[in-house]
N, CA, C and O of each residue as an XYZ file, in Angstrom:
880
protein
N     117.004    131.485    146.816
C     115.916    132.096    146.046
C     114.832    132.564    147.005
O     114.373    131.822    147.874
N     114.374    134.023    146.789
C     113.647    134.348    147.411
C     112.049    133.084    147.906
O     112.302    131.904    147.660
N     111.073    133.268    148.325
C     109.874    132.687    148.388
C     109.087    133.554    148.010
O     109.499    134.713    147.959
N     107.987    133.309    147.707
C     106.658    133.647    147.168
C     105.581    134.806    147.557
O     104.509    134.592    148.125
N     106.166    136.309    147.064
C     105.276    137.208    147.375
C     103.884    136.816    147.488
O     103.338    135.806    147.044
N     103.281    138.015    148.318
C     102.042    138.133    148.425
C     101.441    138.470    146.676
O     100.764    137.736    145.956
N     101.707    139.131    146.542
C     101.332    139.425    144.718
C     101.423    138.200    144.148
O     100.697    138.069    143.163
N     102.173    137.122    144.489
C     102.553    136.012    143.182
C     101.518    135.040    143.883
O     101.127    133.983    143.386
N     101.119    135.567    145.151
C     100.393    134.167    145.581
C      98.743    134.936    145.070
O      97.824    134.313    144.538
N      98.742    135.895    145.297
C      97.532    136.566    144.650
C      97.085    136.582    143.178
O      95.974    136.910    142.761
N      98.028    136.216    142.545
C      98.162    135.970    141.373
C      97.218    134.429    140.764
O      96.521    134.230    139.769
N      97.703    133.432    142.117
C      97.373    132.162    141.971
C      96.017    131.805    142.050
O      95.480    130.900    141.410
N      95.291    132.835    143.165
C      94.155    132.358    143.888
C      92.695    132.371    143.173
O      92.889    132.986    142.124
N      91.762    132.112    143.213
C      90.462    132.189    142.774
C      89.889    133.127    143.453
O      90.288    133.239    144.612
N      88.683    134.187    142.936
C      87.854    134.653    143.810
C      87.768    134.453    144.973
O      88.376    135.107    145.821
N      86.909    133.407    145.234
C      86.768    132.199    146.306
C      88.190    132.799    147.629
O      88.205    133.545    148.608
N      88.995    132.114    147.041
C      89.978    132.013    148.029
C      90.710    133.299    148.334
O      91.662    133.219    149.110
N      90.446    134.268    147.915
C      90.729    135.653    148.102
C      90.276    136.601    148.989
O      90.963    137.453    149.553
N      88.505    136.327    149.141
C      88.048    136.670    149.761
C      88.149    135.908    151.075
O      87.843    136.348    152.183
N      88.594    134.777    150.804
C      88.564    134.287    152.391
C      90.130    134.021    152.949
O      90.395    133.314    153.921
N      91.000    134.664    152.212
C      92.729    134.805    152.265
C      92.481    136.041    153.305
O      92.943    136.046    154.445
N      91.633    137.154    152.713
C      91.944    138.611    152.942
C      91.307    138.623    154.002
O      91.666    139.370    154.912
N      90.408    137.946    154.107
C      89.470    138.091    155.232
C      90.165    137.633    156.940
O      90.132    138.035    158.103
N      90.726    136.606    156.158
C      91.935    135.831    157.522
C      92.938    137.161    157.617
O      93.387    137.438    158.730
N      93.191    137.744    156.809
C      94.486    138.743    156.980
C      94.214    139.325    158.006
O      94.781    139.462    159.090
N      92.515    139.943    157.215
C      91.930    141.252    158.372
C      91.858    140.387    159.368
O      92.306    141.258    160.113
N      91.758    139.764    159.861
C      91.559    138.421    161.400
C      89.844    139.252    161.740
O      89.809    140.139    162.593
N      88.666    138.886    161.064
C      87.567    139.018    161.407
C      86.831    138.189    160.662
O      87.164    137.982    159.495
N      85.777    137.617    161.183
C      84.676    136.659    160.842
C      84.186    137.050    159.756
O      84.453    138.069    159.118
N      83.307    136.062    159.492
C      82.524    136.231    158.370
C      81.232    136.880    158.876
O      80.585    137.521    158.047
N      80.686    136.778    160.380
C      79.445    137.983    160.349
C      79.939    139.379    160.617
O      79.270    140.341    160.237
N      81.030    139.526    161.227
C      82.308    140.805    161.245
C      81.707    141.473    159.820
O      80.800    142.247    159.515
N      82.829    140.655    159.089
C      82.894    141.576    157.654
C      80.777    141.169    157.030
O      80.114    142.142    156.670
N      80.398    140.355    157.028
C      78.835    141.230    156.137
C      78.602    141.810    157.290
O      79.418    140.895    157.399
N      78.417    142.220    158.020
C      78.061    143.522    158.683
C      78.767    144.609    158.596
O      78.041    145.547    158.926
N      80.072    145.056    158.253
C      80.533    146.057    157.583
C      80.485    146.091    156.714
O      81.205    146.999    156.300
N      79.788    145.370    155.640
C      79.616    145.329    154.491
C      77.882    146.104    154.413
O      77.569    147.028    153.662
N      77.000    145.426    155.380
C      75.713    145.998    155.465
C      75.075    145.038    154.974
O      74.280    145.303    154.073
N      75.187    144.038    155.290
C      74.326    142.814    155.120
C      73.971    141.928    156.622
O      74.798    141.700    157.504
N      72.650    141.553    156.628
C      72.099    141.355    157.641
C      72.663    139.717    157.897
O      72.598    139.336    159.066
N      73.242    138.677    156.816
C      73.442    137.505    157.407
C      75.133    137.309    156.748
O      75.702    138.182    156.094
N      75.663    136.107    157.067
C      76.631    135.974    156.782
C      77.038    135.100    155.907
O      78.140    134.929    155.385
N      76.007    134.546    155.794
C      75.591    133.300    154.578
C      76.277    133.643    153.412
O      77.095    132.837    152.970
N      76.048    134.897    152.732
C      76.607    135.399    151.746
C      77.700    135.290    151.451
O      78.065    134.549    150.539
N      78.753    136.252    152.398
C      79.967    135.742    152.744
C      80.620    134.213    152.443
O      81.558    133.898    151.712
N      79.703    133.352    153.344
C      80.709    132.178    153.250
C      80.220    131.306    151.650
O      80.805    130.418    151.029
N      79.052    131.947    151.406
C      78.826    131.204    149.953
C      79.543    131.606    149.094
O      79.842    130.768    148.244
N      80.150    133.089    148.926
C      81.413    133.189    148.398
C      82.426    132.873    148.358
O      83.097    132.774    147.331
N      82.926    132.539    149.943
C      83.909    131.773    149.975
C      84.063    130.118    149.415
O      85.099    129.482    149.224
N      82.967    129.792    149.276
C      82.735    128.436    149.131
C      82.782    128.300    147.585
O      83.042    127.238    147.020
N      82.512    129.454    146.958
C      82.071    129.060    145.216
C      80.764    128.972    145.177
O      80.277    129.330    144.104
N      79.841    128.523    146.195
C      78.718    128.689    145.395
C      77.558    129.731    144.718
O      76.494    129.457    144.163
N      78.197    131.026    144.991
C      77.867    132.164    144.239
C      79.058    133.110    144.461
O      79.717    133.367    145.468
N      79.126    133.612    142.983
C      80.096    134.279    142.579
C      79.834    136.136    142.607
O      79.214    136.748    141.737
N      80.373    136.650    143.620
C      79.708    138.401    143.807
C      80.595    138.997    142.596
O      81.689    138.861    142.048
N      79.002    139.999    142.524
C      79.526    140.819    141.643
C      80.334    142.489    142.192
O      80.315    143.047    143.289
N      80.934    142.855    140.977
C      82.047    143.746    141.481
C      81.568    144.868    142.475
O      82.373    145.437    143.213
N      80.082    145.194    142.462
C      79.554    146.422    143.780
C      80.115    145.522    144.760
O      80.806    146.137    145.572
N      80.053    144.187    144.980
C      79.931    143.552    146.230
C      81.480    143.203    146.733
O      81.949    142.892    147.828
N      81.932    143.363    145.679
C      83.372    142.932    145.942
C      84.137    144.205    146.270
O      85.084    144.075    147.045
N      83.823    145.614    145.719
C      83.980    146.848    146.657
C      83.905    147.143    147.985
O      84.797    147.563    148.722
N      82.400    146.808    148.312
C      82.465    146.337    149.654
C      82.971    145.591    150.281
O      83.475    146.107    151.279
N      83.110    144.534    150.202
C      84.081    143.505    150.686
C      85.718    144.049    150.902
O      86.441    143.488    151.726
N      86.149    145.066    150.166
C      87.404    145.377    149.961
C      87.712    146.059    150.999
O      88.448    145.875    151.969
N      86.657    147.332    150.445
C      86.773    148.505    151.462
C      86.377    147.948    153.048
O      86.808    148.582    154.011
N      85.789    147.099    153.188
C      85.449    146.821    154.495
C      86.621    146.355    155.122
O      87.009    146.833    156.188
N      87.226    145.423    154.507
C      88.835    144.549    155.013
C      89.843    145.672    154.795
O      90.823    145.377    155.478
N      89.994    146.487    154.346
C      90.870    147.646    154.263
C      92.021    147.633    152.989
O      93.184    148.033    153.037
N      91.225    146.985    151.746
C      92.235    146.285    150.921
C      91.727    147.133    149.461
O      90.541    147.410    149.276
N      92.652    147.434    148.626
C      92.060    148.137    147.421
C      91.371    147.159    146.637
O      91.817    146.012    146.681
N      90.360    147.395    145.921
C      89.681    146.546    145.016
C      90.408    145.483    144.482
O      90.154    144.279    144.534
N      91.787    146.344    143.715
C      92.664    145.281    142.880
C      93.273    143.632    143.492
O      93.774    142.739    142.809
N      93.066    143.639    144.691
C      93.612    142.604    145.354
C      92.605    141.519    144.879
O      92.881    140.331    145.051
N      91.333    141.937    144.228
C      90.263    141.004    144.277
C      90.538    140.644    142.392
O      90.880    139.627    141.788
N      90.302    141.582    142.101
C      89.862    142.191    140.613
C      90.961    143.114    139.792
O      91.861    143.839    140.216
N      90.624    142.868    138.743
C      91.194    144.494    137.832
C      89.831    145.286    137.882
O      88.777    144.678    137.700
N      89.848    146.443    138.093
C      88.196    147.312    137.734
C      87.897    147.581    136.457
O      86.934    148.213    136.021
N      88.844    147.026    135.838
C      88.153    147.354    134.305
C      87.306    146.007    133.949
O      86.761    145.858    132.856
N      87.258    145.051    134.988
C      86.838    143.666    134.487
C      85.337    143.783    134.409
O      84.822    142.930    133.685
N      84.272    144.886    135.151
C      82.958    145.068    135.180
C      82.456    145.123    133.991
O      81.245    144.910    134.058
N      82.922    145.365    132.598
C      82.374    145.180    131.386
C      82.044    143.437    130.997
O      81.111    142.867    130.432
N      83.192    143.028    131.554
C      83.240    141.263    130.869
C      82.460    140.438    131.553
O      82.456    140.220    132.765
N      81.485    139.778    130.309
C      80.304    139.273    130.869
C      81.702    137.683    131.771
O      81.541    137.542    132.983
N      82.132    137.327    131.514
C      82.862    136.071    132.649
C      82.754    136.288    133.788
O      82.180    135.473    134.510
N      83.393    137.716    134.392
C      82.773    138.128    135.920
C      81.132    138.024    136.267
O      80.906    137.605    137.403
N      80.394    138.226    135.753
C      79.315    138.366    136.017
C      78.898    137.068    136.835
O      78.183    137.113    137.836
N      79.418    135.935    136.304
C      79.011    134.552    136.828
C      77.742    134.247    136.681
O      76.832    135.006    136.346
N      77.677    132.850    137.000
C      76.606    132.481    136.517
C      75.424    131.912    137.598
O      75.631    131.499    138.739
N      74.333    131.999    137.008
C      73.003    132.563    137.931
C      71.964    130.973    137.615
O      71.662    130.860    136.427
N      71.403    129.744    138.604
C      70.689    129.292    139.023
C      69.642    129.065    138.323
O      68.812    129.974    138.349
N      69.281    127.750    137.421
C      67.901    127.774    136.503
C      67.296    127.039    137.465
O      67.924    126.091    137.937
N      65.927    127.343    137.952
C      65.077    126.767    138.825
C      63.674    126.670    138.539
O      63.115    127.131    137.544
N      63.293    126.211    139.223
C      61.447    125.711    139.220
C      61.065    126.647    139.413
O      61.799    127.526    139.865
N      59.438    126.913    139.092
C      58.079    128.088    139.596
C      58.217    127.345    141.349
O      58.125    128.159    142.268
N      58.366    126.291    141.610
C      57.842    126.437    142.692
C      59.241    127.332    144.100
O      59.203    128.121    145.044
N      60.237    126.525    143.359
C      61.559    127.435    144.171
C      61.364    128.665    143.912
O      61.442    129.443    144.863
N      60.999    129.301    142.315
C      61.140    130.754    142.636
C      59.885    131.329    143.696
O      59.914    132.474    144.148
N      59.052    130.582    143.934
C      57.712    131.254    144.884
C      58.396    131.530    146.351
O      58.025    132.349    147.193
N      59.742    130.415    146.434
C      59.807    130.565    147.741
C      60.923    131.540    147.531
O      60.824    132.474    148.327
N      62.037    131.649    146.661
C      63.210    132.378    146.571
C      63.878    132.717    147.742
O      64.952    132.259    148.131
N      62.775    134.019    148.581
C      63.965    134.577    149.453
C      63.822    133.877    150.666
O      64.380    134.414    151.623
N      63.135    132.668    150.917
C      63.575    132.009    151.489
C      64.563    130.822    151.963
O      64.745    130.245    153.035
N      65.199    130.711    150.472
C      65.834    129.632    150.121
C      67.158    130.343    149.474
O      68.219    129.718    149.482
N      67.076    131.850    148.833
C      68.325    131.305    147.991
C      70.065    131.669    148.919
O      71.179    131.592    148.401
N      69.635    132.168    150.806
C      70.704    132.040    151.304
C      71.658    130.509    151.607
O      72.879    130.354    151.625
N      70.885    129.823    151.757
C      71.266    128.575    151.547
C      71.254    127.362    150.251
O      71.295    126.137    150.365
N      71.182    128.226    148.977
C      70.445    127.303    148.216
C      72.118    127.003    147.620
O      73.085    127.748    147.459
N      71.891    125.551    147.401
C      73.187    124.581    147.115
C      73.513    124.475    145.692
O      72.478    124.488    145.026
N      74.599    124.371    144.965
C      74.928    123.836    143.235
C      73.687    122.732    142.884
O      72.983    123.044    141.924
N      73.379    121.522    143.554
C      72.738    120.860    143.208
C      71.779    121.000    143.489
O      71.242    119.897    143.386
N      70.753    122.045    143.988
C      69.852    121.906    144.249
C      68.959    122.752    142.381
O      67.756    122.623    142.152
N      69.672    123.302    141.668
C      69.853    124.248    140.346
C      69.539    122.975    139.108
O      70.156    121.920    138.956
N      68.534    123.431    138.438
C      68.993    122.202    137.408
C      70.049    122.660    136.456
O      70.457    121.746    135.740
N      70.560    123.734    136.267
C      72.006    124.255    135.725
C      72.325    125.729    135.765
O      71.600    126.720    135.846
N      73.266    125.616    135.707
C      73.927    127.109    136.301
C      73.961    127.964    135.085
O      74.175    127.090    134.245
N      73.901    128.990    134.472
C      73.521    129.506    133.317
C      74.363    131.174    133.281
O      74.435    131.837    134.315
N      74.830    131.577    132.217
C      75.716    132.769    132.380
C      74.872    133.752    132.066
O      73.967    133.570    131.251
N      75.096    135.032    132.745
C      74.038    135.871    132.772
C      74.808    137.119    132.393
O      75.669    137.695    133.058
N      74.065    137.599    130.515
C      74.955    138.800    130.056
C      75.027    139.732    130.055
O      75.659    140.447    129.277
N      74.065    140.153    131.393
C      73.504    141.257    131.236
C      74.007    141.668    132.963
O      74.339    140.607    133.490
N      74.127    142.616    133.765
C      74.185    143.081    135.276
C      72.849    142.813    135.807
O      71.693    142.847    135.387
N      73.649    142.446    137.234
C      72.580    141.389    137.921
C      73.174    141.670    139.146
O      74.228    142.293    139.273
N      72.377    141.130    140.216
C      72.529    141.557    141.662
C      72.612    139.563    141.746
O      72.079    138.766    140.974
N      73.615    139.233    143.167
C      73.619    137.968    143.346
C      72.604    137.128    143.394
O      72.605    136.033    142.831
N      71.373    137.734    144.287
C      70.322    136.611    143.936
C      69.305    136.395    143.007
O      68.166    136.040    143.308
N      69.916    136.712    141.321
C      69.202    135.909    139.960
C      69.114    135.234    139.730
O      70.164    134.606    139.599
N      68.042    134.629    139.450
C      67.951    133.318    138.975
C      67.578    133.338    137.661
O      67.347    134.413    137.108
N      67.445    131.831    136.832
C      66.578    131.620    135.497
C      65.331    130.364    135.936
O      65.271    129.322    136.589
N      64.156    131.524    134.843
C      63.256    130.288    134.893
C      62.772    129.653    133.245
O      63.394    130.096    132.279
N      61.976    128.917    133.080
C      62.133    128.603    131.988
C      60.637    128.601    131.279
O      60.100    127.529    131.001
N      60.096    129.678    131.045
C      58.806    129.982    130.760
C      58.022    128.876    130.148
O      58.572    128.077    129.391
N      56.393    128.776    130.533
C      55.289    127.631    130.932
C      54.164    128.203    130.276
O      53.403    129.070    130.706
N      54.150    127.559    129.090
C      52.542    128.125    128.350
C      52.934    129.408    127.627
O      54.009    129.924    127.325
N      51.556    129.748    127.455
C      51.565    130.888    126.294
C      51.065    132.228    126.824
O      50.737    133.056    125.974
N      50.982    132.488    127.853
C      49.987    133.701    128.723
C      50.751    135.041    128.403
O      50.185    136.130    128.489
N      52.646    134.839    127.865
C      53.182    135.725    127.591
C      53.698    136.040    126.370
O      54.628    136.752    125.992
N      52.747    135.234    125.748
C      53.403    135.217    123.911
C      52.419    136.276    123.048
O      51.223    136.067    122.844
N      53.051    137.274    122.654
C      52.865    138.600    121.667
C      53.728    138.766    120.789
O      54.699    139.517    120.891
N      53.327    137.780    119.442
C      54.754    138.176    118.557
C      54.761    139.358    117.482
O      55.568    139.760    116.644
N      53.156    139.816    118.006
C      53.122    141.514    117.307
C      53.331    142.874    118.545
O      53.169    144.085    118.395
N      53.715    142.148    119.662
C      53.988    143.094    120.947
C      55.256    143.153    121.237
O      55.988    142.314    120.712
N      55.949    144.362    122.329
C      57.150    145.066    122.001
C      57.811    143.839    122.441
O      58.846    143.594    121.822
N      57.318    142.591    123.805
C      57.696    141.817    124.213
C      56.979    140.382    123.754
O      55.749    140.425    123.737
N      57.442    139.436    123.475
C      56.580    138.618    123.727
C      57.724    137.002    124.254
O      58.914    137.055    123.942
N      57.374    136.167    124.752
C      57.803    135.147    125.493
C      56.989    133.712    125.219
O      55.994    133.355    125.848
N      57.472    133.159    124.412
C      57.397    131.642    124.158
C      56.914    130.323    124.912
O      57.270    130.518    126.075
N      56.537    129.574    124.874
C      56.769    128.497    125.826
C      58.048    127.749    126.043
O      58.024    126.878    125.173
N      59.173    127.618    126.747
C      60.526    127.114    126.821
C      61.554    128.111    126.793
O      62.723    127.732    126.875
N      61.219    129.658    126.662
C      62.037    130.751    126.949
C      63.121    130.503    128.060
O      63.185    129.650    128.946
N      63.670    131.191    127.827
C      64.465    131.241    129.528
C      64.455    133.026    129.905
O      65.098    133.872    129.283
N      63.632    133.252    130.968
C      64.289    134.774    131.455
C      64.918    134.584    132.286
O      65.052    133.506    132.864
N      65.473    135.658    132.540
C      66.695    135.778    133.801
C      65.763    136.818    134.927
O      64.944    137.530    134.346
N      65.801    136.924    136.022
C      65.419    137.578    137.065
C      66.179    137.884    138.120
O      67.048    137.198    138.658
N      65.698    139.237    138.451
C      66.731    140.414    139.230
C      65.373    140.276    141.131
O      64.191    140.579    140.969
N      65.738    139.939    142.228
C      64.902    140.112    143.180
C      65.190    141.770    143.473
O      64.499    142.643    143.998
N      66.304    141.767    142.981
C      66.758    143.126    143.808
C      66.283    144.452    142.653
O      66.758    145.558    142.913
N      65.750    144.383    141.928
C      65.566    145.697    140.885
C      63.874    145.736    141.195
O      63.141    144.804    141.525
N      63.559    147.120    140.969
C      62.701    147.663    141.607
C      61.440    147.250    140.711
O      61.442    147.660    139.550
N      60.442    146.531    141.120
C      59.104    147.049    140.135
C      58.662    148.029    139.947
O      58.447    148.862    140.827
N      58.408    148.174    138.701
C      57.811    149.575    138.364
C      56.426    149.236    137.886
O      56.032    148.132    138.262
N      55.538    149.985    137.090
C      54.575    150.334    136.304
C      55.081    150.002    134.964
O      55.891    150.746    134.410
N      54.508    148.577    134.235
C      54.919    148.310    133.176
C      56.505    146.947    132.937
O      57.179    146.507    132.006
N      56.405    146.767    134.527
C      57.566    145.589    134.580
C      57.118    144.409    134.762
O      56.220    144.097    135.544
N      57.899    143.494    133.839
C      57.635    142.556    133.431
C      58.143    141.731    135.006
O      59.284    141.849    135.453
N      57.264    141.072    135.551
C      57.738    140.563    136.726
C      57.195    138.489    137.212
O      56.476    137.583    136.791
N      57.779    138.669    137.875
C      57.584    137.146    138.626
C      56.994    137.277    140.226
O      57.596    137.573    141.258
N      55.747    136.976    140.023
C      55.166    136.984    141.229
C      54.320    135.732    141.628
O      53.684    134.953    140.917
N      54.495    135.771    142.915
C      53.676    134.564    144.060
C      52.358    135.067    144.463
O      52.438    135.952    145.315
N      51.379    134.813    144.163
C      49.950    135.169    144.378
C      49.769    134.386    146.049
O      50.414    133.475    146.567
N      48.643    135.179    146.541
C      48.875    134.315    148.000
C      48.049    133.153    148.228
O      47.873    132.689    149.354
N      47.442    132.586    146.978
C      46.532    131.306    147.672
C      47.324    130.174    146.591
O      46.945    129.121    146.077
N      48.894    131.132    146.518
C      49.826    129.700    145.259
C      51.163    129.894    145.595
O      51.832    130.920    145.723
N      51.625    127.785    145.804
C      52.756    127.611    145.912
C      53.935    128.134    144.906
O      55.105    128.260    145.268
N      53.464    128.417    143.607
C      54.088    128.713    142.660
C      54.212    130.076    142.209
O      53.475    130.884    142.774
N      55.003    130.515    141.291
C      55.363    131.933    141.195
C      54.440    131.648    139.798
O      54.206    130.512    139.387
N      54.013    132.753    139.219
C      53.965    132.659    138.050
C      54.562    134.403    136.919
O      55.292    135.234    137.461
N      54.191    134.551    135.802
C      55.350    135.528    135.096
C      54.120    136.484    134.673
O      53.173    135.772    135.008
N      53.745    137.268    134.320
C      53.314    138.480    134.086
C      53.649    139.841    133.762
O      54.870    139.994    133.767
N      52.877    141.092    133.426
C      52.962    142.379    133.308
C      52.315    143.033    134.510
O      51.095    142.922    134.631
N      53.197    143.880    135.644
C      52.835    144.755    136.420
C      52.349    146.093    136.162
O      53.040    147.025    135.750
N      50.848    146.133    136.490
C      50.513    147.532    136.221
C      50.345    148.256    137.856
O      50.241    147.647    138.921
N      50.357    149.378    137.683
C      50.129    150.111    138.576
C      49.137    151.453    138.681
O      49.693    152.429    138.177
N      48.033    151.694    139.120
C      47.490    152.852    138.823
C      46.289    152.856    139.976
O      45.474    152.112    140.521
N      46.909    154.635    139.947
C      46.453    154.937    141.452
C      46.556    154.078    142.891
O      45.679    153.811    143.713
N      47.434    153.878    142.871
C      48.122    152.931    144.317
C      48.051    151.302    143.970
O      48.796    150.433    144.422
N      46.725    151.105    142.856
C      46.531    149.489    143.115
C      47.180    149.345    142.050
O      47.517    150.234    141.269
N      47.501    147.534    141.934
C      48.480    146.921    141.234
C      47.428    145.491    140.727
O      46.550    144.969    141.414
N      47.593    145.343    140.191
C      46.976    144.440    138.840
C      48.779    143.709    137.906
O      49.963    144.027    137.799
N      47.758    142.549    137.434
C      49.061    141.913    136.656
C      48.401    141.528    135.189
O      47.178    141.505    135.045
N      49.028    141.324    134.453
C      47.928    140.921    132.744
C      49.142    139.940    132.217
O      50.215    139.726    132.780
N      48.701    139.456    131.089
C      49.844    138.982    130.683
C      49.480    139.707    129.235
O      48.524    140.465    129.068
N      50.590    139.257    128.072
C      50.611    139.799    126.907
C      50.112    139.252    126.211
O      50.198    139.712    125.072
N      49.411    138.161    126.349
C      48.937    137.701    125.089
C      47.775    138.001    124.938
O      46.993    137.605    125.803
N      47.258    138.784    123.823
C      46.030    139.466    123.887
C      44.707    138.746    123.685
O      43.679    139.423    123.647
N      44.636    137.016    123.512
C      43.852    136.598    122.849
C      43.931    135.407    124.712
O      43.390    134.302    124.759
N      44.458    135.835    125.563
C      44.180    135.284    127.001
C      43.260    135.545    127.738
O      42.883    136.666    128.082
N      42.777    134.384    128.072
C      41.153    134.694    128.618
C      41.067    135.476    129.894
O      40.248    136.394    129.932
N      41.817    135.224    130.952
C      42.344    136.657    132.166
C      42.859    137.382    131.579
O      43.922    136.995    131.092
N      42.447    138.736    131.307
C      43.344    140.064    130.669
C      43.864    140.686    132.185
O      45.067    140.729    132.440
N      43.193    140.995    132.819
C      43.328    141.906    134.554
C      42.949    141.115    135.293
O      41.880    140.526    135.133
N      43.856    140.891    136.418
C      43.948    140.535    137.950
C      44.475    141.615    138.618
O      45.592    142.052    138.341
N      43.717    142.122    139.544
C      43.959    143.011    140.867
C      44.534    141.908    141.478
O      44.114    140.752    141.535
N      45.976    142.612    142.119
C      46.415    141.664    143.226
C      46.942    142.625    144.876
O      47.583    143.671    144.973
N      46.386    141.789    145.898
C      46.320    142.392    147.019
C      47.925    142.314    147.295
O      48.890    141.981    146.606
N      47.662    143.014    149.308
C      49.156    142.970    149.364
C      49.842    141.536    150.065
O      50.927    141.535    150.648
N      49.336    140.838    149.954
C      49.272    139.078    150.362
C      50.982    138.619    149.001
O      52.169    138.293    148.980
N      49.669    138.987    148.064
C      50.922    138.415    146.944
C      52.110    139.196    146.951
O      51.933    140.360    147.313
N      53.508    138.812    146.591
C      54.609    138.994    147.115
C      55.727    138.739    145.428
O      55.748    137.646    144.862
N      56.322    139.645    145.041
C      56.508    139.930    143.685
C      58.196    139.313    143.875
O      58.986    139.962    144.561
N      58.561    138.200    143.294
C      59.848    137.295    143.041
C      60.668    137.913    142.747
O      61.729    137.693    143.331
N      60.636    139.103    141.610
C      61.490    139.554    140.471
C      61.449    140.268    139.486
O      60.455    140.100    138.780
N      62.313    141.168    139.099
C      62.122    140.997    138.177
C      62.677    141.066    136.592
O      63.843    141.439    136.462
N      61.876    140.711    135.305
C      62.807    140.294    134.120
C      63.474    141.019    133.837
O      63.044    142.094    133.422
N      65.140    140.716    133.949
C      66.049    141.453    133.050
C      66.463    141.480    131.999
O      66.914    142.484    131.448
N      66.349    139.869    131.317
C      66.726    139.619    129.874
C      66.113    138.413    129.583
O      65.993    137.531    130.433
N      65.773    138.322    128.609
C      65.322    137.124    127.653
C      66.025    136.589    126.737
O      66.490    137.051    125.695
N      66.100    134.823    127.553
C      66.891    134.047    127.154
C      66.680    133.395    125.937
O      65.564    133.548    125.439
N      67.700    132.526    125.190
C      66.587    131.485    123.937
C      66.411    130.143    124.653
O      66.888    129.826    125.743
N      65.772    129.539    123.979
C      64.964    128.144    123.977
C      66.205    127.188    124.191
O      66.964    127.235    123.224
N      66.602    126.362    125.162
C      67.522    125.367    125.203
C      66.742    123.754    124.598
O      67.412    122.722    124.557
């Protein structure tokens, strides 16, 4: 009896072990391939390999095309609709998200108080936080946010004028959640609740913006 194609063993493997099957094929490292990938560390890489974050399918393109392998070896491409690929994204503290991009190349399963599925497209380093007080509650506004919410947050999507964001002020360990305005170069934050005693904060370029909201979670 024959032995065990490459297809049947590909068949078997996890994410995880695919990327770091293919990667042995190509015989190049893990700072090799994220640098043909266009990523500055390699951390990424091996946290994929490891399971502890699961890339999404842009990243797994790259990864492909870089090793010289068609997508399908990883994936089906029709799988980018199904929220299961998406994987799941990190519920953490105000004070971890203040530090975020300092932490989330190394940040561990246990360091998460739970891992949470995220249904919406997301770039790998999202997290969830779990909204604190009332500064964002408007339940006659287009948005409004609870105390015990959960949002989800994107570092990698762009602030705009009018985005709902997570930012680190510079004289605080902690992130806190807000509305980004923008006008005429300066940037100010408010929150929504109209009956909050800070309506406007000007914020300099010290403070340093976490994220920002992609979806709103419910109350666990």
């Amino acid at each position: 009896m024959c032995g065990n194609t490459l297809s049947d063993k590909n068949q078997t493997m996890e994410i995880k072990e695919k990327i770091k099957y293919y990667r042995k094929q190509a015989k190049i490292s893990q700072e090799l391939l994220a640098e043909r990938c266009g990523w500055t560390s390699q951390t990424r890489i091996s946290n994929y390999e490891k399971g502890i974050r699961v890339p999404v399918l842009s990243d797994l393109r790259k990864i492909a095309a870089a090793l010289g392998y068609p997508l399908t070896v990883f994936v089906d491409e029709n799988v980018e609709a199904g929220p299961d690929f998406k994987g799941k994204v990190p519920l953490i503290s105000w004070v971890q998200a203040g530090r975020w991009e300092e932490i989330v190349d190394n940040f561990q399963p246990g360091d998460a108080e739970d891992w949470l599925q995220c249904p919406v497209g997301h770039s790998p380093a999202t997290f969830v936080l779990r909204v604190r007080g009332d500064s964002m509650f408007n339940p006659h506004g287009r948005h409004s946010f609870a105390n015990g919410d959960l949002i989800f947050v994107d570092p990698d999507r762009t602030a705009e004028n009018g985005s709902l964001v997570v930012i680190r002020l510079d004289d605080s360990k902690e992130a806190t959640f807000k509305m980004l305005m923008i006008e005429e170069g300066r940037k100010y934050i408010k929150p929504l609740n109209p009956d909050w005693p800070d309506k406007i904060m000007e914020i300099n370029e010290d403070a340093s913006i976490c994220g920002v909201v992609i979806f709103q979670g419910k109350k666990i």
